[in-house]
Structure formats: C-alpha cells, structure tokens
C-alpha positions as CSV (number, residue, x, y, z in Angstrom):
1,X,-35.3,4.0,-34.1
2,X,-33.8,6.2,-31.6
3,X,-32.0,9.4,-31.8
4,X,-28.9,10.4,-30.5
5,X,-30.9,12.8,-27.7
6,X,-33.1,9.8,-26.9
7,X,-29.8,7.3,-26.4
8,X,-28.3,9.7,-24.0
9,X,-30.3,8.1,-20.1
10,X,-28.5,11.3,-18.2
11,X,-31.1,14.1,-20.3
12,X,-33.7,12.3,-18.3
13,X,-32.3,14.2,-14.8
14,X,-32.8,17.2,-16.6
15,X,-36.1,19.7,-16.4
16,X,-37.4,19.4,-20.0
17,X,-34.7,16.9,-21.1
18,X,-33.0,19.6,-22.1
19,X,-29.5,18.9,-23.9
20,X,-28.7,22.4,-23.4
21,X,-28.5,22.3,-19.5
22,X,-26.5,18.5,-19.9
23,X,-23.6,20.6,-21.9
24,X,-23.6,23.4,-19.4
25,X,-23.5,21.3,-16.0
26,X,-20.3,19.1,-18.0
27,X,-18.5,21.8,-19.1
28,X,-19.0,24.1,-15.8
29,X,-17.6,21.2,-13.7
30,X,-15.1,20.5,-16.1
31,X,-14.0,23.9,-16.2
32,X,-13.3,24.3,-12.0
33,X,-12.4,20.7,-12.0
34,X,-9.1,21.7,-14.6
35,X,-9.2,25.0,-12.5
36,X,-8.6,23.0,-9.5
37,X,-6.0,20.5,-10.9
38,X,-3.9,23.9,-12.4
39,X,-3.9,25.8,-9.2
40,X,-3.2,22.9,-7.0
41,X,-0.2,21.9,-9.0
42,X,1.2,25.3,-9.4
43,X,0.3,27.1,-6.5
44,X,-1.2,24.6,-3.5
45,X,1.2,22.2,-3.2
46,X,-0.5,18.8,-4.6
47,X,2.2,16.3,-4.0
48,X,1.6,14.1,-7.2
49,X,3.7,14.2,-10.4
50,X,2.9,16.4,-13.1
51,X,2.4,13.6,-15.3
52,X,-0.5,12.0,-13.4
53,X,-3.2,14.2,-14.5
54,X,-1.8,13.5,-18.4
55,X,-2.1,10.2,-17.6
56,X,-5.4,10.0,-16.3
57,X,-6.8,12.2,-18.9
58,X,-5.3,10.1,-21.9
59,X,-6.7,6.7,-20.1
60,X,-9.9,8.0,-19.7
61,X,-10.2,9.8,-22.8
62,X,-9.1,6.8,-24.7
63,X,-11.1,4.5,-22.8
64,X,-14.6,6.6,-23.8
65,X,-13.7,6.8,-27.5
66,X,-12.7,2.7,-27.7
67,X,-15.9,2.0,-25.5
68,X,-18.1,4.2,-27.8
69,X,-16.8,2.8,-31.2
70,X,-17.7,-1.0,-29.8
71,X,-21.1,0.5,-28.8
72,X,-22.0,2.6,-32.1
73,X,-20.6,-0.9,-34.0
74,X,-22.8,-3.3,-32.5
75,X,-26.0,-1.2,-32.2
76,X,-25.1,-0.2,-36.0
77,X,-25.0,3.6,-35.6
78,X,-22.2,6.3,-36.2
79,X,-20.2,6.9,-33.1
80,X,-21.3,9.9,-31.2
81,X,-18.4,12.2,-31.6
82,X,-18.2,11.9,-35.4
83,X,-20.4,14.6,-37.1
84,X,-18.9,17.8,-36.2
85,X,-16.4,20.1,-34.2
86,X,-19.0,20.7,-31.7
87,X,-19.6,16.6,-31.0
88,X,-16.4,15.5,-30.7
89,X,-15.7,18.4,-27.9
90,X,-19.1,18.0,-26.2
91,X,-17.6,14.2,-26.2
92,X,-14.6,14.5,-24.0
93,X,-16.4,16.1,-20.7
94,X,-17.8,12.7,-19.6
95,X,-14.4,11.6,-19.9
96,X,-12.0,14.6,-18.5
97,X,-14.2,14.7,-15.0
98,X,-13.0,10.9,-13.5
99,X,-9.7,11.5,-15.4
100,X,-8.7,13.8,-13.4
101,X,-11.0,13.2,-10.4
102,X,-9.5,9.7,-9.7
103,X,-5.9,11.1,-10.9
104,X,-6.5,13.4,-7.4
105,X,-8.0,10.4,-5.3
106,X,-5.3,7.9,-5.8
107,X,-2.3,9.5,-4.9
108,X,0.2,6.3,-4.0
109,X,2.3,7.6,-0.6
110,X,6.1,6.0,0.6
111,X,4.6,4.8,4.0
C-alpha cells in the first residue's frame, strides 16, 4: 500500500523527493501570486471586478476538495486534507495558483 508522500507524482521533480521543497515552491508562488492580484487591484489598475478573484478562488478551491473526496472514496483512503491544521492548509496551494491565475487570463472585454 502506498503512502500519502508516495501518492503525490509532483515529489518526483524534486531533488531527494523531498516534501519539504514541494510546500515551499507552492506557498512561495502562492504568496507573490496573491501579492500580485492585491497590488494590481489596488494600486495597478487591473480592469476586472473585485469579485473575480473570489470567484475563481471558491471554484477552484471547491473543485479540488469535491475532486479529492471522489478520489480518497474510490481508492478507499482518507482524503488528503483531513488529519490536521497543517494538511488542510498545505491543501489549498494547488488550488489558489489557477484560481487566480486564470481569474487574470480571462478577463471578458466590451469590444
């Protein structure tokens, strides 16, 4: 049977398959990536409605904990983010980065 480490394909990219480098690399880009989004809205001049972010957070956030409780339930395991504080946080990263990536790609126009 396979651990949770050994589920995750992505440690294989990393030296060592460490977990430790995964978490920082997610949480550094999610950090300037929500960064970006703040100081764009507030002080660059990013056309879109404040709500769109929101939007594509919640739909992407809610998409990766649906997607993961149909996965843990037909290979029979506990979900990954159930456990601790510290899962369910080192969850959402996976999730935040296209949320608010494609939230700055698609930006409808009036022409």
């Amino acid at each position: 049977m396979s651990t949770p480490t050994d589920a995750l394909t992505t440690l294989q990219f990393y030296p060592k398959r460490s977990a430790l480098r995964r978490y920082f690399a997610l949480w550094y880009f999610t950090t300037l990536l929500i960064l970006w989004n703040l100081l764009g809205h507030l002080f660059l001049g990013f056309e879109q409605s404040h709500i769109q972010p929101l939007v594509g957070l919640a739909t992407a956030i809610g998409l990766q904990f649906l997607l993961e409780w149909i996965d843990a339930r037909v290979s029979e395991r506990k979900p990954r983010y159930t456990g601790s504080w510290a899962n369910l946080i080192n969850f959402l990263p996976p999730a935040i980065i296209p949320g608010l990536a494609l939230t700055m790609l698609l930006y409808p126009t009036n022409g």
